[in-house]
C-alpha positions in Angstrom: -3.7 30.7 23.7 -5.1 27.1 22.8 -9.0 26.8 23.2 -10.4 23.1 23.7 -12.1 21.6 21.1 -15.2 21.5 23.8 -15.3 25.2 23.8 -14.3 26.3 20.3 -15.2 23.7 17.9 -12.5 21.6 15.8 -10.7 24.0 13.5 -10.6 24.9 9.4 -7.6 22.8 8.8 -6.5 19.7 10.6 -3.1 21.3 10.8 -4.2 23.3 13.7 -5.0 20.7 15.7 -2.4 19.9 18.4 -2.5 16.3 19.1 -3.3 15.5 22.9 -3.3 11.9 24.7 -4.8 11.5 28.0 -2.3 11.1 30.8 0.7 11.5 27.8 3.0 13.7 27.7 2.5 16.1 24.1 4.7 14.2 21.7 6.8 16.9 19.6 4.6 18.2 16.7 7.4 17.1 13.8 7.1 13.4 15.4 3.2 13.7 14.9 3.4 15.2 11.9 5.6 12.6 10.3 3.5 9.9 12.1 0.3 11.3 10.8 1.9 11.4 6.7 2.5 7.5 7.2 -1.6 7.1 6.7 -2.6 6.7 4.0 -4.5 9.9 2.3 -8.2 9.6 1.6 -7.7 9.1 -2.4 -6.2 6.3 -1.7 -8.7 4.7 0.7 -11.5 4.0 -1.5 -9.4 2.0 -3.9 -7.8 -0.1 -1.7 -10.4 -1.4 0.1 -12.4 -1.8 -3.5 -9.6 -4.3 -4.0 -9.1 -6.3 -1.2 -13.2 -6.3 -0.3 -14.6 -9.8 -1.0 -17.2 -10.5 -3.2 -18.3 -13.7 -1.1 -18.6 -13.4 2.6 -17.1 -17.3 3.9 -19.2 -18.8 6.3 -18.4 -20.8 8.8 -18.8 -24.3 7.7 -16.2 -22.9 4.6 -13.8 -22.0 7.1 -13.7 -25.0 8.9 -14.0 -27.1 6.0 -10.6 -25.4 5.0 -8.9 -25.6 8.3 -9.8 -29.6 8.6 -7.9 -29.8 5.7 -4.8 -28.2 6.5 -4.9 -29.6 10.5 -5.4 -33.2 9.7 -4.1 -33.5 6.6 -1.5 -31.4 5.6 -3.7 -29.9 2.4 -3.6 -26.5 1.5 -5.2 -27.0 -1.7 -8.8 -26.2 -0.2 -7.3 -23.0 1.0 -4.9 -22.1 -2.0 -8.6 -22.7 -4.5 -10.2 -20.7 -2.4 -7.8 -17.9 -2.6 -7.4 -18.1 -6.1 -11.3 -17.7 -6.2 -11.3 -14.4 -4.6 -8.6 -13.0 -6.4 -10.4 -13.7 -9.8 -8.5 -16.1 -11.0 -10.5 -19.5 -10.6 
């Protein structure tokens, strides 16, 4: 018999957990299992976002300055510099 997590607390291992939706029906538990494998796993995360986290927050006036660019004129350099900026290699 299943006890809710309310009442009996979230369990050792993750495993254990059956997946529930509101108002869903219980999807198989092979479908959320191989769902669930598709994330990536936590020794991954940190990595990955130490990569693509940016060094220099862009304001506004940047962002705009940029987009004039490529609306009015057709010039993607402005966006292309700024790219290679945060990618280290400016």
């Amino acid at each position: 018999m299943e006890r809710p997590i309310a009442k009996g607390g979230l369990p050792a291992e993750a495993e254990v957990l059956a997946p529930f939706v509101e108002g869903a029906p219980e999807p198989a538990r092979a479908a959320w299992l191989a769902w669930s494998r598709t994330w990536p796993q936590p020794k991954t995360v940190a990595p990955t976002l130490a990569r693509w986290k940016l060094q220099v927050t862009p304001v506004r006036a940047g962002i705009e300055r940029i987009w004039e660019a490529i609306e009015q004129r057709d010039d993607w350099n402005l966006l292309e510099t700024w790219l290679g900026q945060i990618r280290g290699r400016a």
